[in-house]
C-alpha positions as CSV (number, residue, x, y, z in Angstrom):
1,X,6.7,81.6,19.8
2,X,8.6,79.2,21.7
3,X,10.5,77.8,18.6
4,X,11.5,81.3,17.7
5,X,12.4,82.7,21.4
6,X,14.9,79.5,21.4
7,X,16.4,80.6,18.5
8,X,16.9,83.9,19.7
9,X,18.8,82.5,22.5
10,X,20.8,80.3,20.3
11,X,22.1,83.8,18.3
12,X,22.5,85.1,21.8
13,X,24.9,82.6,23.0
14,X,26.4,82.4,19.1
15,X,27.5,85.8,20.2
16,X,28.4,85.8,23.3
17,X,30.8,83.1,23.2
18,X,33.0,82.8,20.0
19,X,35.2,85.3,21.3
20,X,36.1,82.2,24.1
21,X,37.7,81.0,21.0
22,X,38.4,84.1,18.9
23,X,41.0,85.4,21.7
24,X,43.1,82.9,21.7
25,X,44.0,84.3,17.8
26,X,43.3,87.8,19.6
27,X,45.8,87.6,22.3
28,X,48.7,86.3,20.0
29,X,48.4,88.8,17.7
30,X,47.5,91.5,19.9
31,X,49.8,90.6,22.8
32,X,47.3,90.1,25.8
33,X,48.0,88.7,28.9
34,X,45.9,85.9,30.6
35,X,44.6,89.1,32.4
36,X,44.2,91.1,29.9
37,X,42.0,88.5,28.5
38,X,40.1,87.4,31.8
39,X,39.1,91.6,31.6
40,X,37.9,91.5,27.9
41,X,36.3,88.0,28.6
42,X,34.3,89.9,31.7
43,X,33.6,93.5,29.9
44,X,30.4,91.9,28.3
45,X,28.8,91.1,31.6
46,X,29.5,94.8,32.9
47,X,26.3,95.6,29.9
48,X,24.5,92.1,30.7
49,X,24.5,93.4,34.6
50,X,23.1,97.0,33.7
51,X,20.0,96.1,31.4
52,X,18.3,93.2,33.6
53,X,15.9,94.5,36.0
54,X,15.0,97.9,33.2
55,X,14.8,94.7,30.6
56,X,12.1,93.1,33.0
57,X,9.9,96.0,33.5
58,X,9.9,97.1,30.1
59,X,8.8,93.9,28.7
60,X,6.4,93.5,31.4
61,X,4.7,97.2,30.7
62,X,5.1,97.4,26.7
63,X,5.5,93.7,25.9
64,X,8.4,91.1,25.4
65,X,7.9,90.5,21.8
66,X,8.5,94.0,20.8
67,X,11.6,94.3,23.5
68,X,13.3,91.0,22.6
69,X,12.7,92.0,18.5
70,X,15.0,95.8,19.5
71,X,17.4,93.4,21.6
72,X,18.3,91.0,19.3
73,X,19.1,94.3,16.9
74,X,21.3,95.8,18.9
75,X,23.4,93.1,20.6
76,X,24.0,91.8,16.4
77,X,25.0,95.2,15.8
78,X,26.9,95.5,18.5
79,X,28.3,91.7,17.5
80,X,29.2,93.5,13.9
81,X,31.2,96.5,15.6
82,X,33.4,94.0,17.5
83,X,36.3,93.2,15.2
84,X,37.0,97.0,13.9
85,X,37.1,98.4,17.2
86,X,39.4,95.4,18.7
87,X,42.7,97.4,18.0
88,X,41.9,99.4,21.2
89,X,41.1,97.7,24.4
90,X,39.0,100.8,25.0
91,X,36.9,100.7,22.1
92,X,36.7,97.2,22.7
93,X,35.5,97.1,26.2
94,X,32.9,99.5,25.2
95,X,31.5,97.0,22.1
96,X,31.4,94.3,24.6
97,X,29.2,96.2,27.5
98,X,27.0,97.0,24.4
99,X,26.5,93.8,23.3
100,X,26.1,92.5,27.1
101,X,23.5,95.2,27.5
102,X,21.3,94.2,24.1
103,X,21.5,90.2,25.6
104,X,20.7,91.5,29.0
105,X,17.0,92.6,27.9
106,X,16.6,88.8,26.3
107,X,15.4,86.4,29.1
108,X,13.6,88.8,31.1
109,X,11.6,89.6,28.1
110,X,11.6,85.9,27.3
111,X,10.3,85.2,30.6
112,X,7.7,87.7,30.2
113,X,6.3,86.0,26.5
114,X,6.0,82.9,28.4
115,X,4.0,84.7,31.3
116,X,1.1,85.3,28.7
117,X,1.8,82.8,26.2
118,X,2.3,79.3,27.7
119,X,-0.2,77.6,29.5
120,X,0.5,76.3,32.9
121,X,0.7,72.6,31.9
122,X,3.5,73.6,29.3
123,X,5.4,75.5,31.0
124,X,8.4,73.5,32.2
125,X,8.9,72.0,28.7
126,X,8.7,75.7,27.5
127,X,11.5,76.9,29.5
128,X,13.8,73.8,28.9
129,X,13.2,74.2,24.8
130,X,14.1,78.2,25.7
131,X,17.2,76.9,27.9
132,X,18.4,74.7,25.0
133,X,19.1,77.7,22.8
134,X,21.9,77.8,25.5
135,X,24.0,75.1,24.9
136,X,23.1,74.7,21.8
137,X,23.9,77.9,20.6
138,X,27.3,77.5,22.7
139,X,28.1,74.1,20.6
140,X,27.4,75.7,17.5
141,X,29.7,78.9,18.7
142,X,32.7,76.0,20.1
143,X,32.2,73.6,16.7
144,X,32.1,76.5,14.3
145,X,34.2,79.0,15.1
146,X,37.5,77.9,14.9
147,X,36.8,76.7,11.4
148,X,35.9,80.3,10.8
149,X,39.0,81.1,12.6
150,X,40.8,78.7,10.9
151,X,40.0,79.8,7.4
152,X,38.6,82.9,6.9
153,X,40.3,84.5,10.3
154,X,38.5,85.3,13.4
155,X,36.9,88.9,12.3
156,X,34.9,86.8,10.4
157,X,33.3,84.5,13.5
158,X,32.1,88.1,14.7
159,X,30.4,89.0,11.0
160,X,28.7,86.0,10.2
161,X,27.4,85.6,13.3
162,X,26.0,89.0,13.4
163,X,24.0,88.5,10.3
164,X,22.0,85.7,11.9
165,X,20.7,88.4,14.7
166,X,19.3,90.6,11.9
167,X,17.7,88.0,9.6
168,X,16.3,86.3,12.6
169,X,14.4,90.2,13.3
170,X,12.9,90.0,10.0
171,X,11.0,86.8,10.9
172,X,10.1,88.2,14.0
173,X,8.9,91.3,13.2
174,X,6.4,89.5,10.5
175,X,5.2,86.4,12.6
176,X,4.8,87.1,16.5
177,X,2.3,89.3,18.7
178,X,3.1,90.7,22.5
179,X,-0.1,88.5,24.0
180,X,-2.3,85.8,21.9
181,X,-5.6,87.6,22.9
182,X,-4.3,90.3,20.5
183,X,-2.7,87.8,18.0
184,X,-4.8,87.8,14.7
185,X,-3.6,84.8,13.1
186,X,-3.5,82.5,16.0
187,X,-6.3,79.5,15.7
188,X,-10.0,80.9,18.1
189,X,-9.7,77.5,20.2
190,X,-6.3,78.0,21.2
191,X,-6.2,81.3,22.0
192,X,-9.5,80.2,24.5
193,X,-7.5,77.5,25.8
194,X,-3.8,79.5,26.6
195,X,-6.3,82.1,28.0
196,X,-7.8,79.7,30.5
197,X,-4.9,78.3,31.4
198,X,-2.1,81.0,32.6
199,X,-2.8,83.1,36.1
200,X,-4.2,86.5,35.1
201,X,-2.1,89.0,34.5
202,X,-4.0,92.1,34.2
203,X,-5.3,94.7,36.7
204,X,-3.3,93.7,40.1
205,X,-1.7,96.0,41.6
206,X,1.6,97.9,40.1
207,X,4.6,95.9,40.7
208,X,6.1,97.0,44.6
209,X,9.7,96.1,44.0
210,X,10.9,96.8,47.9
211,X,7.7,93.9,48.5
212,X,9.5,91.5,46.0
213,X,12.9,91.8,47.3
214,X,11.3,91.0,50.7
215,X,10.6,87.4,50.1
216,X,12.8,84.8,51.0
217,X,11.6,82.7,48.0
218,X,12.6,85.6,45.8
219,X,16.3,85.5,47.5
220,X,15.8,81.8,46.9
221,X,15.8,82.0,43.1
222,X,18.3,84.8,43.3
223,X,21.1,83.0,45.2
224,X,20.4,79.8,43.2
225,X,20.9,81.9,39.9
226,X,24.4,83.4,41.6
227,X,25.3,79.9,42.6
228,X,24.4,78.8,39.6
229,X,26.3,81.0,36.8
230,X,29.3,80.9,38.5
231,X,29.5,77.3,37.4
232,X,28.3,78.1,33.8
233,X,30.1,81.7,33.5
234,X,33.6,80.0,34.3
235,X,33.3,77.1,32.1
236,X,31.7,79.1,28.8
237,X,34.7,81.2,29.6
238,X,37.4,79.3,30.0
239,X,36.6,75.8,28.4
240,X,38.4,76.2,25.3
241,X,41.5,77.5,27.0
242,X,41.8,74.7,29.4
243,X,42.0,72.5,26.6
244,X,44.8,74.5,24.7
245,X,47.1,75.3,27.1
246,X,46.2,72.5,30.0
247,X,45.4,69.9,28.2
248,X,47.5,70.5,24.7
249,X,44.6,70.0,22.3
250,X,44.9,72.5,19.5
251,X,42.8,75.2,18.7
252,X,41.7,73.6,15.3
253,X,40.6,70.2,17.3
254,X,38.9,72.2,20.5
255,X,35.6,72.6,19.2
256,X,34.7,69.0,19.4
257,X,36.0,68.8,23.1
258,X,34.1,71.8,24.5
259,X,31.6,71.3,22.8
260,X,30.4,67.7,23.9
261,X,29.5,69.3,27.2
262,X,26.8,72.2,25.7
263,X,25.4,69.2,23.6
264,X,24.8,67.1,26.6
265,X,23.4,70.0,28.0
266,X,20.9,70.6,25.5
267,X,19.7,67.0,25.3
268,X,19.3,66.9,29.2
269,X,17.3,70.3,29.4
270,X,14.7,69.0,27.3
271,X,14.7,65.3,29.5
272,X,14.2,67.3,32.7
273,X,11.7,69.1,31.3
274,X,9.4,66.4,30.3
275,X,10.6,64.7,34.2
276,X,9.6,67.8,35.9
277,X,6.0,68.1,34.1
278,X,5.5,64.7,34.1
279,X,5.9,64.9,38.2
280,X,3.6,67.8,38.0
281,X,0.6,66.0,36.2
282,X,1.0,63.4,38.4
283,X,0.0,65.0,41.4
284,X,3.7,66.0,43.1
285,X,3.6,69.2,45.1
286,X,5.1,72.0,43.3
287,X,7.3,72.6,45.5
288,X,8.8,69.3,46.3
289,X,9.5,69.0,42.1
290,X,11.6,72.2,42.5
291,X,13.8,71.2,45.4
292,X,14.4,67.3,44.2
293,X,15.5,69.0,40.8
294,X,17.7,71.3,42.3
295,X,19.5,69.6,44.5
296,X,20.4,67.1,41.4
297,X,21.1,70.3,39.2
298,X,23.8,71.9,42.5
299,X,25.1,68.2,44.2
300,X,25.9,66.7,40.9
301,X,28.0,69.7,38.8
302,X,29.9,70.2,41.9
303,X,31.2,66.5,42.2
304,X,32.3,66.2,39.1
305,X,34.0,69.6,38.7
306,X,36.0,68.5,41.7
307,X,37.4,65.7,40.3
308,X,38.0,67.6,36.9
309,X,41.0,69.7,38.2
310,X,43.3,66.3,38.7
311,X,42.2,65.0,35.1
312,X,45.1,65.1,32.7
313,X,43.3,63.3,29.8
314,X,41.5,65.6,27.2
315,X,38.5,62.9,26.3
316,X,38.2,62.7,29.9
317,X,37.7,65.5,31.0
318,X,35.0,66.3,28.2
319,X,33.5,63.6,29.9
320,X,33.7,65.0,33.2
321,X,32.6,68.7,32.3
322,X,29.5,66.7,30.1
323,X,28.1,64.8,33.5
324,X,28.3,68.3,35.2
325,X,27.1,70.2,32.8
326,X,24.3,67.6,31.8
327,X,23.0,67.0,35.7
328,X,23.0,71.3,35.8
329,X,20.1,71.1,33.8
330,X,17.9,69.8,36.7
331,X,18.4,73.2,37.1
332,X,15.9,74.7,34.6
333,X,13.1,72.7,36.4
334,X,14.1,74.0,39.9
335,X,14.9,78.2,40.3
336,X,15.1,78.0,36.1
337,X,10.8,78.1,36.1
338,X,10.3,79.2,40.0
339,X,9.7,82.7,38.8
340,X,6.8,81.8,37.4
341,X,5.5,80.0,40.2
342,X,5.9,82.3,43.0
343,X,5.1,85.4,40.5
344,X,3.5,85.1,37.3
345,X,2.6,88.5,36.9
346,X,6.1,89.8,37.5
347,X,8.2,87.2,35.9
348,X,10.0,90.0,33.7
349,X,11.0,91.6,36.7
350,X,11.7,88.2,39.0
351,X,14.2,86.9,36.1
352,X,16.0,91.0,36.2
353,X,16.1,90.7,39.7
354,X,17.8,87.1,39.8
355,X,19.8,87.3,36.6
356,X,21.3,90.7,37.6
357,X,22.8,88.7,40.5
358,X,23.6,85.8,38.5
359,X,25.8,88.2,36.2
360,X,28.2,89.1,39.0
361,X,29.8,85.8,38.0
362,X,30.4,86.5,34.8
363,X,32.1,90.1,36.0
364,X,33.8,88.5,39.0
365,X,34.3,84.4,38.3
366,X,35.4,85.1,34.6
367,X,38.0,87.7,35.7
368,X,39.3,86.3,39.1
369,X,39.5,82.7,37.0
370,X,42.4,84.9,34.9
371,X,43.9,86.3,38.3
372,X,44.3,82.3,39.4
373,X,45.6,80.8,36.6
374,X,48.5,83.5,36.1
375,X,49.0,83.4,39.6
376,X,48.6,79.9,40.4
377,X,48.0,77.8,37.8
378,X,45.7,75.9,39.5
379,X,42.6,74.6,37.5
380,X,41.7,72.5,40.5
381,X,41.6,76.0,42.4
382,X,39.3,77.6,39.5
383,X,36.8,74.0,39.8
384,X,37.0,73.8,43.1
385,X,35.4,77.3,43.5
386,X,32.7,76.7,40.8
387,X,31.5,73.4,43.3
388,X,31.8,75.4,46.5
389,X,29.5,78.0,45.2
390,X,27.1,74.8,44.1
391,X,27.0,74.0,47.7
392,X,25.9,77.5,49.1
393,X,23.2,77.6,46.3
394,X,21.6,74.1,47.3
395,X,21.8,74.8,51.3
396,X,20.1,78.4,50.2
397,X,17.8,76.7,48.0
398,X,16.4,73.8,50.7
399,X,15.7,76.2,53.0
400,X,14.0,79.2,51.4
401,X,12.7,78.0,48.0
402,X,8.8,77.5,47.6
403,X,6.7,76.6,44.5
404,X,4.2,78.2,45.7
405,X,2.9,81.1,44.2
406,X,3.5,84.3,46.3
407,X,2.7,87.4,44.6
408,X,-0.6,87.9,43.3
């Protein structure tokens, strides 16, 4: 379940960010601006934004396997539709809420798999292997697609990509059940032992989303998400364009820079994973694992993004952006697996709730980051923003977050 659900986010992210290298190709031959280019960079997270909380609360009513399977459908469709409709901005814009819609239904339903799948113990390492898909997926997207670029043009980035979505459906649909007391092939003595070891999740009461939003640990998680994606949302962005026109790498060559920092990324996920568990077995408090691993994950990306803006040095920098992106991981260990703590029961809805906020980034950051640099110029201007809002995260985070769990 795991292994696949990963995957799933590795197509997600496939998708999602080849077009950070697609438009460079794009905007030459179809004569966009830098803002021009910040809007179509943002339109997917106008979809991502709308489908979150709805994306939650089906998969907690009707079951995550069976909404992540229709997801991952129509974001690759919506992935195939990209290229012929790219001659208008309109058209355009509209394929790119689509898609952001499909991938906005993905971690909340993700969230809600893990809910009834993962035992307690587990449950860290789960959601750092789910995380990797992340970076991993955005290394693949960075190292592959300007080859595709290169040599079979960029509609092509779009198509290939889009095929994975659909065969990875097929597997789905034939191998995974919405909750292992209902799986039939899963072995008798693991279904006993995932059983007695998750919170139960049947027969509370229906969810009271005004009672949710009431929490402060719930505005916890959701300002830490914020905080958080404004970071990630800029860089996924922007990164390869900061190379080309910044730093001078060419766009043949930029794959290899950007994409050092997802790969770091996805070995570190998995390392705090084991850290964070590890902590766990040995007795730590809960809550006292989540706020040591946040406050690496939000002090240490936002002092290395502020000495990024002076670099001048391509290798550098990769370096740079690597350590920031690689100490963010602490991340997955702190708010990344706090909705389960506080809320097992309504971790579909928790992870709408927080990653609804956490798109506003993506619609804002990506788009405003296009606003600076035509007006300004200033990458420095566009970091030092990211580590700012690392700041306001971690102070949110120390004094509201709780590992406790809170709704029963």
């Amino acid at each position: 379940m795991i292994g696949l659900c990963a995957l799933a986010t590795f197509i997600c992210f496939l998708d999602r960010v080849n077009i950070s290298v697609a438009i460079i190709p794009m905007a030459g031959e179809l004569g966009w601006s830098l803002s021009t280019q910040g809007l179509v960079l943002s339109a997917f997270f106008w979809g991502y934004l709308a489908t979150q909380v709805l994306g939650g609360w089906l998969a907690d009513r009707y079951g995550g396997a069976r909404v992540l399977g229709l997801a991952v459908v129509w974001w690759s469709a919506a992935t195939l539709l990209t290229p012929p409709l790219a001659s208008s901005l309109l058209l355009l814009f509209a394929a790119r809420v689509a898609l952001g819609m499909g991938e906005g239904v993905a971690f909340p339903a993700t969230y809600s798999i893990i809910a009834r799948w993962i035992p307690l113990p587990e449950r860290t390492r789960s959601i750092a292997l789910l995380g990797s898909g992340i970076p991993l997926g955005t290394a693949a997207a960075l190292l592959a697609s300007p080859w595709i670029v290169q040599h079979f043009g960029w509609p092509v980035a779009f198509y290939s990509f889009a095929l994975l979505g659909f065969a990875w459906y097929a597997i789905w649909r034939a191998q995974v059940s919405d909750d292992p007391a209902t799986d039939p092939r899963i072995d008798p003595g693991e279904r006993e032992y995932i059983l007695s070891h998750r919170p139960p999740l049947e027969g509370g009461p229906p969810v009271s989303w005004r009672r949710l939003l009431a929490h402060r640990a719930t505005w916890a998680v959701i300002i830490a998400h914020f905080a958080n994606n404004w970071g990630i949302y800029v860089i996924l962005s922007w990164l390869p364009t900061y190379f080309v026109r910044e730093l001078g790498v060419d766009v043949s060559q930029v794959g290899g820079y950007a994409m050092l920092p997802w790969l770091t990324m996805f070995v570190m996920n998995n390392v705090v994973g084991w850290i964070a568990d590890a902590l766990l077995n040995r007795g730590v408090g809960v809550t006292r694992v989540r706020k040591l691993m946040q406050c690496v994950g939000f002090a240490g990306p936002a002092a290395f993004l502020l000495a990024v803006g002076d670099l001048s040095s391509a290798p550098q920098a990769a370096l740079y952006i690597a350590c920031a992106l690689g100490l963010a991981s602490f991340s997955l260990a702190g708010y990344g697996v706090n909705h389960l703590d506080i809320g097992p029961r309504y971790a579909g809805v928790l992870l709408g709730f927080s990653n609804t906020a956490a798109t506003i980034p993506g619609i804002v950051g990506v788009a405003l980051t296009g606003w600076i640099l035509e007006t300004t110029g200033s990458w420095s201007m566009v970091f030092g923003l990211a580590a700012g809002m690392y700041a306001l995260g971690l102070i949110c985070w120390l004094a509201m977050a709780t590992g406790e769990r809170i709704f029963e």
